[in-house]
HTML snippet that shows the backbone in 3Dmol.js (N, CA, C, O; Angstrom):
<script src="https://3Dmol.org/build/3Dmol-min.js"></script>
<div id="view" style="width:600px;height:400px;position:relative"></div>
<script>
const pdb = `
ATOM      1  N   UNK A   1     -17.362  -8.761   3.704  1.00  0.00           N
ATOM      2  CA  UNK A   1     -17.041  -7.352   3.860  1.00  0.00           C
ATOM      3  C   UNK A   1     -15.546  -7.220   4.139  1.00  0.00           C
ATOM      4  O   UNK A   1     -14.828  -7.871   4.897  1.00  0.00           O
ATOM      5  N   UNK A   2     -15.281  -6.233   3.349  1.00  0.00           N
ATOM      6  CA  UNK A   2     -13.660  -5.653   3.842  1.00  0.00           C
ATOM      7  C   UNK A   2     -13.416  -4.561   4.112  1.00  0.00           C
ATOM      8  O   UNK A   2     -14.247  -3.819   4.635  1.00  0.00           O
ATOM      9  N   UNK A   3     -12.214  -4.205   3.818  1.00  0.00           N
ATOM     10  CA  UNK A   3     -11.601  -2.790   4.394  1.00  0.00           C
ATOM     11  C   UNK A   3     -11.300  -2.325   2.768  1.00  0.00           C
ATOM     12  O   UNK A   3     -11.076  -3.097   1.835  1.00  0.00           O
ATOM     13  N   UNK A   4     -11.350  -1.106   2.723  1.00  0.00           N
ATOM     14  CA  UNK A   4     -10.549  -0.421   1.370  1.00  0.00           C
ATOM     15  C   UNK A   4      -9.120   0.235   1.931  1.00  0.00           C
ATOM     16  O   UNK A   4      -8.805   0.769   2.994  1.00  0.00           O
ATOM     17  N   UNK A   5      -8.447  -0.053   0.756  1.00  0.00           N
ATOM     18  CA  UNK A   5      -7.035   0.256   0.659  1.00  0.00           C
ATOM     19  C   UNK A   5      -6.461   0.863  -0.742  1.00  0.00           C
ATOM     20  O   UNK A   5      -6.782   0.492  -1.872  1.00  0.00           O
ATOM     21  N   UNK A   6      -5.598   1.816  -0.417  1.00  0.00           N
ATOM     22  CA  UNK A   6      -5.244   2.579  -1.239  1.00  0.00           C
ATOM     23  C   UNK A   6      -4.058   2.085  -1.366  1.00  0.00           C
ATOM     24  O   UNK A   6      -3.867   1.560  -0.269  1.00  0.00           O
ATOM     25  N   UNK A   7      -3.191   1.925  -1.961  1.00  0.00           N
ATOM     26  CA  UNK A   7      -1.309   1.741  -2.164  1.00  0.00           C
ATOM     27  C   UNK A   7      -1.066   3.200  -3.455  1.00  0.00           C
ATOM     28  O   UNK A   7      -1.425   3.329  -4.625  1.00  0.00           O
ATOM     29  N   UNK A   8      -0.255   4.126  -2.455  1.00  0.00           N
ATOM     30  CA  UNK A   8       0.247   5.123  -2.996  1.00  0.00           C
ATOM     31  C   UNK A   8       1.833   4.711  -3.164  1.00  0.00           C
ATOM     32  O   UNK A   8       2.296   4.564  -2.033  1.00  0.00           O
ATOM     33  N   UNK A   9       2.727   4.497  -4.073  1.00  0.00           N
ATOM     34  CA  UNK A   9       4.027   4.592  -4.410  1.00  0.00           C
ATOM     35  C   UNK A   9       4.481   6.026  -4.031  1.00  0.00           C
ATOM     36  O   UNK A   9       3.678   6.942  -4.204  1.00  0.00           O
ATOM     37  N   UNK A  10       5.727   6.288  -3.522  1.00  0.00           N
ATOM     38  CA  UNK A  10       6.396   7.289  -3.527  1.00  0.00           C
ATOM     39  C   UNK A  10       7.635   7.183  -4.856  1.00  0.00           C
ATOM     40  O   UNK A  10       8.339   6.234  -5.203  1.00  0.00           O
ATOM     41  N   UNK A  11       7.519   8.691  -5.420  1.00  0.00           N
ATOM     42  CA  UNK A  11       8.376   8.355  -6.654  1.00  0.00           C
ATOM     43  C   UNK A  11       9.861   8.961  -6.152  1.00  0.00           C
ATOM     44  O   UNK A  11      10.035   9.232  -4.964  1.00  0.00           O
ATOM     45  N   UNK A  12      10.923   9.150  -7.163  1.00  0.00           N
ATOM     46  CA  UNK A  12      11.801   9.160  -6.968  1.00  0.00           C
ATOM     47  C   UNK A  12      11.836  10.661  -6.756  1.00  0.00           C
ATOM     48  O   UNK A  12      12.378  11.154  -5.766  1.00  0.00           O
ATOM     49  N   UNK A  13      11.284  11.335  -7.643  1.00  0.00           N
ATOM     50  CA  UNK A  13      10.967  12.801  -7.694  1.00  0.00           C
ATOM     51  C   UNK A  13      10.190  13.532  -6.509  1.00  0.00           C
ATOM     52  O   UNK A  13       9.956  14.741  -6.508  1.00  0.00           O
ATOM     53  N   UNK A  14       9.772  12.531  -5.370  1.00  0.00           N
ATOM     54  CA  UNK A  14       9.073  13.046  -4.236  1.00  0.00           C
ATOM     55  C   UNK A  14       7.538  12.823  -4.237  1.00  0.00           C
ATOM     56  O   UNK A  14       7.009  12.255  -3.281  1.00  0.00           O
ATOM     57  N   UNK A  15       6.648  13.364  -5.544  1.00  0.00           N
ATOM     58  CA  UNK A  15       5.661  12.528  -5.833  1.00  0.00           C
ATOM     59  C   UNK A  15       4.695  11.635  -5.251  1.00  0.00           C
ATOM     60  O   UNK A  15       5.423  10.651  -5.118  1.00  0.00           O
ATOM     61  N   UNK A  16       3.624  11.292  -4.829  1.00  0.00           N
ATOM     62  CA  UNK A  16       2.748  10.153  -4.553  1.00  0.00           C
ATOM     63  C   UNK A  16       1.961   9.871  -5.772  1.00  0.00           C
ATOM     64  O   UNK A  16       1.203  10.609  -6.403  1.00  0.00           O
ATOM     65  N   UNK A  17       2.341   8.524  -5.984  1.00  0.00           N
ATOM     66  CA  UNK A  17       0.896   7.954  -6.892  1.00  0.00           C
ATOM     67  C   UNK A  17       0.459   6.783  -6.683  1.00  0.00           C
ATOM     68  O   UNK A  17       1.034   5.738  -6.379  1.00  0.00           O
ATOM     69  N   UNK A  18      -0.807   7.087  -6.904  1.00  0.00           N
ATOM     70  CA  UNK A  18      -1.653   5.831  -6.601  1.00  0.00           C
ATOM     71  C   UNK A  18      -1.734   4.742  -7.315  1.00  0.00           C
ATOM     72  O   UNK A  18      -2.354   4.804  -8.376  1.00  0.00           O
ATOM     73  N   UNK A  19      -1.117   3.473  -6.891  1.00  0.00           N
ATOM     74  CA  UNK A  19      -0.936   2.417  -8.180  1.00  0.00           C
ATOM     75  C   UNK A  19      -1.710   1.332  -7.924  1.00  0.00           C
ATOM     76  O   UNK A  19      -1.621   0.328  -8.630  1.00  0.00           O
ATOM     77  N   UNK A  20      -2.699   1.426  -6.712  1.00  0.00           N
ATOM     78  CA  UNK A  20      -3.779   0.456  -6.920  1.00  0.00           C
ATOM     79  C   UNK A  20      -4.960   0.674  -5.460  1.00  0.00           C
ATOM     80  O   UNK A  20      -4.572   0.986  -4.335  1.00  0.00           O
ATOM     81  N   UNK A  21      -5.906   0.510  -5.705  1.00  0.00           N
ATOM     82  CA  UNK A  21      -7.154   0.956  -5.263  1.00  0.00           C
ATOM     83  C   UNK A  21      -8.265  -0.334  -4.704  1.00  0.00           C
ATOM     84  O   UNK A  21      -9.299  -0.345  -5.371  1.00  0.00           O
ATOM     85  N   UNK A  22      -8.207  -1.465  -3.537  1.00  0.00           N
ATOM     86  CA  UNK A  22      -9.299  -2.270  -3.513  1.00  0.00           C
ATOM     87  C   UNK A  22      -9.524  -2.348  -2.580  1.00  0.00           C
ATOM     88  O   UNK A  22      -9.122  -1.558  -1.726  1.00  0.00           O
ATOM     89  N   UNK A  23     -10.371  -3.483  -2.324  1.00  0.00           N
ATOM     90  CA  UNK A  23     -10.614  -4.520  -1.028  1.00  0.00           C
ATOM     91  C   UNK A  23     -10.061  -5.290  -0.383  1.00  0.00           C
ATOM     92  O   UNK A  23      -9.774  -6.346  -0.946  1.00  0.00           O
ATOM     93  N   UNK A  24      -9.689  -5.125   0.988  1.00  0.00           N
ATOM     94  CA  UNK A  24      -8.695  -6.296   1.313  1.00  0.00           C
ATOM     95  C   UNK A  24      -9.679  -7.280   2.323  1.00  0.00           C
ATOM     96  O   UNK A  24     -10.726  -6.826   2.784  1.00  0.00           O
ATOM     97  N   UNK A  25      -9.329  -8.347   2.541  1.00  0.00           N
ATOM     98  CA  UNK A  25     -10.432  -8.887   3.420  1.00  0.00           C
ATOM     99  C   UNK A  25      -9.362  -9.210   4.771  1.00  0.00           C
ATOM    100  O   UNK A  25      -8.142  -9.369   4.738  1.00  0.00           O
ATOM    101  N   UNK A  26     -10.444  -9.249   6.141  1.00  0.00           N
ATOM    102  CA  UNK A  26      -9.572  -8.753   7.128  1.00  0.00           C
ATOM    103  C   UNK A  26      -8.294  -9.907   7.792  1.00  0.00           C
ATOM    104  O   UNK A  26      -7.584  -9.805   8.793  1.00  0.00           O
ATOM    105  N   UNK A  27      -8.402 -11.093   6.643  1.00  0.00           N
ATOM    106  CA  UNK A  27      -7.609 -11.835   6.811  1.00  0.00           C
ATOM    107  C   UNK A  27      -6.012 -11.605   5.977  1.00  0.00           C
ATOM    108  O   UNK A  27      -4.872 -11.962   6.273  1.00  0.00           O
ATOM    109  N   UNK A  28      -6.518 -10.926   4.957  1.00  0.00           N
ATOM    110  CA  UNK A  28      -5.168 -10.065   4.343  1.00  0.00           C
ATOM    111  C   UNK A  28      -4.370  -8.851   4.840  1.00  0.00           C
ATOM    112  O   UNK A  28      -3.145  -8.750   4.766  1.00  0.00           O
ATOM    113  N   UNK A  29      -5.201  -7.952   5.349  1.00  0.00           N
ATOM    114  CA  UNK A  29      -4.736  -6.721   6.101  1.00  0.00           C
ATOM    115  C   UNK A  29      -4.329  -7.699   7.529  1.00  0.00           C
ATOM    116  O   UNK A  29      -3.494  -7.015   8.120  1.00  0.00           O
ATOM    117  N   UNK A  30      -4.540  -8.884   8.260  1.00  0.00           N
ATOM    118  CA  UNK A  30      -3.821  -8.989   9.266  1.00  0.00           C
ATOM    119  C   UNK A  30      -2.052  -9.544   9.108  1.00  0.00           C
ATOM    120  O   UNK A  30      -1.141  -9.313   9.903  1.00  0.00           O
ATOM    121  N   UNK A  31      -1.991 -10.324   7.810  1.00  0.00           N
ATOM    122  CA  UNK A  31      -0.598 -10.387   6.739  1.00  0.00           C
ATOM    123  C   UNK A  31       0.100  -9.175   7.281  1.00  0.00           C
ATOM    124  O   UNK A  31       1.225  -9.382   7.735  1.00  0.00           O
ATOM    125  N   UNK A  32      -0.400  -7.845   7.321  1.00  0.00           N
ATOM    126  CA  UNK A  32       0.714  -6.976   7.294  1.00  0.00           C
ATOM    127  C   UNK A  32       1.677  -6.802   8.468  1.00  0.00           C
ATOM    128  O   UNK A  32       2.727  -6.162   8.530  1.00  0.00           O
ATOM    129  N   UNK A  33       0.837  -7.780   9.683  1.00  0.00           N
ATOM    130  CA  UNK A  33       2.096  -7.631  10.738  1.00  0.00           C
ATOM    131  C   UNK A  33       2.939  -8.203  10.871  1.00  0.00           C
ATOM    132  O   UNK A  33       3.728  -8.318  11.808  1.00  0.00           O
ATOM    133  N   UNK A  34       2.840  -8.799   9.575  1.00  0.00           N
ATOM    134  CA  UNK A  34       4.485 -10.216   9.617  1.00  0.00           C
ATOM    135  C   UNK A  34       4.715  -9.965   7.711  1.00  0.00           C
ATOM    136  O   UNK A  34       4.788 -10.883   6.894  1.00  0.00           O
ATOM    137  N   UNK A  35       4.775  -8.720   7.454  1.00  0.00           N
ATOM    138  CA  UNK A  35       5.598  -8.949   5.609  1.00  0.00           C
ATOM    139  C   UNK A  35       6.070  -6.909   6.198  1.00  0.00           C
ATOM    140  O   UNK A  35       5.746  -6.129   7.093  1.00  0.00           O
ATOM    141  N   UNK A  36       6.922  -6.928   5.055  1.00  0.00           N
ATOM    142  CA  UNK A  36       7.619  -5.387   4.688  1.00  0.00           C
ATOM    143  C   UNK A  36       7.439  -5.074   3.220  1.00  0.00           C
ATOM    144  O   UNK A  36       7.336  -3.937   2.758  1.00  0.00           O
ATOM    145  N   UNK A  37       7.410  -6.292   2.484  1.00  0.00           N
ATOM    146  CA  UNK A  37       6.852  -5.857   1.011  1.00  0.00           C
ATOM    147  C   UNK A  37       5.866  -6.892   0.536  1.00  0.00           C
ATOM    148  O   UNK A  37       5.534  -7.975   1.019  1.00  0.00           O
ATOM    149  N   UNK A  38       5.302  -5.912  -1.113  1.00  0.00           N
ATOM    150  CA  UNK A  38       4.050  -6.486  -1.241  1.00  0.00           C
ATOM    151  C   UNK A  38       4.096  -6.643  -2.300  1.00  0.00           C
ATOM    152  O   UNK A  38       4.851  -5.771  -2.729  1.00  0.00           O
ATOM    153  N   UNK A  39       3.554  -7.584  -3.548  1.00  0.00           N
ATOM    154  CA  UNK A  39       3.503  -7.227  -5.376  1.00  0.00           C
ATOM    155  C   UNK A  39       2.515  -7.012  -5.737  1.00  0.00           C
ATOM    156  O   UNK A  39       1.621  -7.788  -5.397  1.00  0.00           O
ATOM    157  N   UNK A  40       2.121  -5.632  -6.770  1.00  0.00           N
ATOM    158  CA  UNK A  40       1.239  -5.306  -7.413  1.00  0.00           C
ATOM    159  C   UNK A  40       1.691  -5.447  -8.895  1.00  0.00           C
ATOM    160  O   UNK A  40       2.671  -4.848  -9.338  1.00  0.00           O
ATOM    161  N   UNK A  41       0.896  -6.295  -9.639  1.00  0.00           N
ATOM    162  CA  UNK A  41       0.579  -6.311 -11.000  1.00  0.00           C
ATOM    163  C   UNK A  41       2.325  -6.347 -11.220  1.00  0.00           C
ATOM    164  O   UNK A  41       3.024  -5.498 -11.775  1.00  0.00           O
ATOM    165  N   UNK A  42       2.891  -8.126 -10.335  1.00  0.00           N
ATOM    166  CA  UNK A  42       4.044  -8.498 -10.897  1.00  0.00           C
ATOM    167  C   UNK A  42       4.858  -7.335 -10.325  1.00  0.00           C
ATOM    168  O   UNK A  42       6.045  -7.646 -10.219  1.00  0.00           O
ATOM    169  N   UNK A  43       4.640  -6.359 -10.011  1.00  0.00           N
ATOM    170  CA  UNK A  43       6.404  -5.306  -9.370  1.00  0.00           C
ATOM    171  C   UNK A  43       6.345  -5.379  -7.780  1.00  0.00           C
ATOM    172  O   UNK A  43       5.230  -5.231  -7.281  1.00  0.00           O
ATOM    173  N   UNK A  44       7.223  -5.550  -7.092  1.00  0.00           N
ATOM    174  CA  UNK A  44       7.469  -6.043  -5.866  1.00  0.00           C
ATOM    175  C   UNK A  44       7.478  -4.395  -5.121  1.00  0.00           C
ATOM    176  O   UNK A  44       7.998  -3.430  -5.682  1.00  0.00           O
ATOM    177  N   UNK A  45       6.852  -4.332  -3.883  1.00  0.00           N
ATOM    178  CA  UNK A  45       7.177  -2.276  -3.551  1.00  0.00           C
ATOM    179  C   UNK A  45       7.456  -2.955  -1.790  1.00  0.00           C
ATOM    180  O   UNK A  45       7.056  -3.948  -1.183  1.00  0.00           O
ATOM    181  N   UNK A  46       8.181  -2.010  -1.530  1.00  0.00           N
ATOM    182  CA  UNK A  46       8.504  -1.746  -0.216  1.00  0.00           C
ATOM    183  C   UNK A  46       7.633  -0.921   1.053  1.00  0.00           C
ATOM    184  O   UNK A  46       7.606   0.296   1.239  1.00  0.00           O
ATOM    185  N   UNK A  47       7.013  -1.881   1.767  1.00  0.00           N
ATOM    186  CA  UNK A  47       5.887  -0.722   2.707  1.00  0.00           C
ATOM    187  C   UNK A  47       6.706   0.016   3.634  1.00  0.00           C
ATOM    188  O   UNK A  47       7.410  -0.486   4.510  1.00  0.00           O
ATOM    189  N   UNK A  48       6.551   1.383   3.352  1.00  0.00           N
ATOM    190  CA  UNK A  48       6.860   2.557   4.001  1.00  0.00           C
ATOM    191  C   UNK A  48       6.383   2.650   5.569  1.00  0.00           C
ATOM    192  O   UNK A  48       6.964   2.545   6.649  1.00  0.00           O
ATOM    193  N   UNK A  49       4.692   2.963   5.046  1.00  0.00           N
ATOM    194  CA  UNK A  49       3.996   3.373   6.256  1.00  0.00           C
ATOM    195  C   UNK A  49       3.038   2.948   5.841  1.00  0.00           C
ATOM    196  O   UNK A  49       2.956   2.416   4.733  1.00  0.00           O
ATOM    197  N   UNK A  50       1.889   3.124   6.826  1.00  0.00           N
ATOM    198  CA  UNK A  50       0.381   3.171   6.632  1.00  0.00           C
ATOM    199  C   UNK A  50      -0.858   4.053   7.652  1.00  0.00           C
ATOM    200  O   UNK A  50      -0.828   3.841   8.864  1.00  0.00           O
ATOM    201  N   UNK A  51      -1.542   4.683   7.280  1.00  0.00           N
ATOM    202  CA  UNK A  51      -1.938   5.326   7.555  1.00  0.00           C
ATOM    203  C   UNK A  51      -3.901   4.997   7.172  1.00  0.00           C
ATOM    204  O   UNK A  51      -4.436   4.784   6.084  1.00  0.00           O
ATOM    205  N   UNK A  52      -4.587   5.091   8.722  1.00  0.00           N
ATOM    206  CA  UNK A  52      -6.286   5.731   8.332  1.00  0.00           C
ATOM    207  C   UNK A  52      -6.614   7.031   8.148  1.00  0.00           C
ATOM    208  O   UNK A  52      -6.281   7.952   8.893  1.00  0.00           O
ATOM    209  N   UNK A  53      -7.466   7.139   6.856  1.00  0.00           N
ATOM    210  CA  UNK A  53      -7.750   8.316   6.315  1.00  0.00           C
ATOM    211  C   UNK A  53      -9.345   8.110   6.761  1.00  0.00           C
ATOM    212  O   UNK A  53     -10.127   7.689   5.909  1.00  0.00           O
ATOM    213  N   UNK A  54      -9.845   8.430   8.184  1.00  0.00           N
ATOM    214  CA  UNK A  54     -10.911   8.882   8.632  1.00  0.00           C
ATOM    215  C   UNK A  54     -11.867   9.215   7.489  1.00  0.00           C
ATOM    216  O   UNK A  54     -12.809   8.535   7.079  1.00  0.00           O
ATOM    217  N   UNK A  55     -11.344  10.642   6.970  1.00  0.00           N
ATOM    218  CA  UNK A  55     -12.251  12.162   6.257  1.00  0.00           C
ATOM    219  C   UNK A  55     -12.687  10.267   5.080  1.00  0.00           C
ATOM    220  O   UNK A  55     -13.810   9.764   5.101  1.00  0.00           O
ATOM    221  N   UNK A  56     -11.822   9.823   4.484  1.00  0.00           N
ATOM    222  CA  UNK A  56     -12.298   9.003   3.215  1.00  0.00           C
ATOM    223  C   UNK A  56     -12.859   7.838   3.918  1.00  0.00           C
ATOM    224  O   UNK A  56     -14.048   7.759   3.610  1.00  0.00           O
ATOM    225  N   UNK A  57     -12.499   6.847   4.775  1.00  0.00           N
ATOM    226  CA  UNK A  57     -12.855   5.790   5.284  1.00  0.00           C
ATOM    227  C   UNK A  57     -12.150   4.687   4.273  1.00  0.00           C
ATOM    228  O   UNK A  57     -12.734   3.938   3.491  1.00  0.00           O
ATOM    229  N   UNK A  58     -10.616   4.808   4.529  1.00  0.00           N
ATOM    230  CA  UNK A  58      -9.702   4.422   3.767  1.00  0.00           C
ATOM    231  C   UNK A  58      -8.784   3.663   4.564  1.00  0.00           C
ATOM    232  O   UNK A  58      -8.800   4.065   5.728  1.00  0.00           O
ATOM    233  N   UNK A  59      -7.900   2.607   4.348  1.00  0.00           N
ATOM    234  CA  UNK A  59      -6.416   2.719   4.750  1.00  0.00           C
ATOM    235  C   UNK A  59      -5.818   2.943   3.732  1.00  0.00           C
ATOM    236  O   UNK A  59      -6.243   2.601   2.629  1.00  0.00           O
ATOM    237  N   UNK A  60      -4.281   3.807   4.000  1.00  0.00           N
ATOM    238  CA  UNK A  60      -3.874   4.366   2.774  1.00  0.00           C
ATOM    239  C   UNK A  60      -2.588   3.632   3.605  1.00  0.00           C
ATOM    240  O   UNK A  60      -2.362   3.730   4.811  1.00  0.00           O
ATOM    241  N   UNK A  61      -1.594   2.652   2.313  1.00  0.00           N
ATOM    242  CA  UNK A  61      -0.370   2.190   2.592  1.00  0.00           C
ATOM    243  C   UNK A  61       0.456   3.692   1.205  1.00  0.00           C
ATOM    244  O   UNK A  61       0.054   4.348   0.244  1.00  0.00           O
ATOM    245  N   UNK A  62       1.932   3.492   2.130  1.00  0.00           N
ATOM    246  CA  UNK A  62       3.008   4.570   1.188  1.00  0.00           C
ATOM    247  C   UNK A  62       3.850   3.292   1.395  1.00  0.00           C
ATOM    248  O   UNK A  62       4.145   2.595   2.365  1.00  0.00           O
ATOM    249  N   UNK A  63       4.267   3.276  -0.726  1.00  0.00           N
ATOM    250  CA  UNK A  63       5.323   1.862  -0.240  1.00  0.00           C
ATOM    251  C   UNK A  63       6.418   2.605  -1.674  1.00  0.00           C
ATOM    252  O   UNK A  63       5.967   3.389  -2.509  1.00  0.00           O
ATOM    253  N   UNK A  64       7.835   2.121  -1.642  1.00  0.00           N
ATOM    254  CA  UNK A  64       8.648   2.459  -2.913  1.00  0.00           C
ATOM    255  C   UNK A  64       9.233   1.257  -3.811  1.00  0.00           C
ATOM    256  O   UNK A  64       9.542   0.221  -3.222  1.00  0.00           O
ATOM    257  N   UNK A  65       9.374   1.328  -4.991  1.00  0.00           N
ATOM    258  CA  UNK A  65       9.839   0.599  -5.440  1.00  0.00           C
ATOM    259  C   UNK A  65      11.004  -0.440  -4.797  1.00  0.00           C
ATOM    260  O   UNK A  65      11.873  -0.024  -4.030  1.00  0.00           O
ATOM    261  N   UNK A  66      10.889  -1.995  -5.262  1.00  0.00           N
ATOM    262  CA  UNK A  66      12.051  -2.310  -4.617  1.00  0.00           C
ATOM    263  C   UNK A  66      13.310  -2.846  -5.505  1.00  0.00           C
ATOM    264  O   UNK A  66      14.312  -3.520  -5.271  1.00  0.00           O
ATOM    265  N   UNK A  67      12.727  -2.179  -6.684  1.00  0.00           N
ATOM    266  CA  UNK A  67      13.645  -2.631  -7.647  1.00  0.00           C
ATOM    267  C   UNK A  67      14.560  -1.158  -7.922  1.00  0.00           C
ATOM    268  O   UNK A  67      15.138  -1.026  -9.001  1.00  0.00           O
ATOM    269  N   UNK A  68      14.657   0.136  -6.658  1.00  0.00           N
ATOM    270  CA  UNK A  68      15.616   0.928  -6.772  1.00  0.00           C
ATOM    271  C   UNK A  68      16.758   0.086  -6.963  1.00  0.00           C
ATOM    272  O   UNK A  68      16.834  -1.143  -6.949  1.00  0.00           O
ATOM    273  N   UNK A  69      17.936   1.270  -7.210  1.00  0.00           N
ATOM    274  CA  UNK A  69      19.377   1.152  -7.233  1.00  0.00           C
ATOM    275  C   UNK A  69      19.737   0.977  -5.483  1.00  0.00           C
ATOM    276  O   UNK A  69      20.901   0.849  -5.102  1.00  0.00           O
TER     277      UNK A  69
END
`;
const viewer = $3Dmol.createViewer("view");
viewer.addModel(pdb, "pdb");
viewer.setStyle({}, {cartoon: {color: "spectrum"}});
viewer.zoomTo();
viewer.render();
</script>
């Protein structure tokens, strides 16, 4: 059993989108108290924040590209 996780990107335009949707197992979600970024499908993103979404029974991470200027 795991936790679900959302990774919403923030775009440049202000924007949220959702660029990936799974399971983390609780040995991966404990990773997050020692990293700042993460790679999805090969692109490297920067964790913002993170946030529990109760109403869904979610964690929702906000992360940005780290291949800005």
């Amino acid at each position: 059993m795991g936790t679900q996780v959302m990774v919403y990107e923030k775009l440049k335009n202000g924007e949220l989108s959702c660029i990936d949707e799974r399971t983390w197992s609780t040995e991966l979600l404990g990773l997050l108290n020692y990293t700042n970024y993460l790679t999805i499908n090969e692109q490297e993103y920067e964790m913002i924040e993170g946030r529990i979404n109760v109403d869904k029974e979610v964690m929702e991470l906000l992360v940005v590209s780290a291949q800005r200027p």
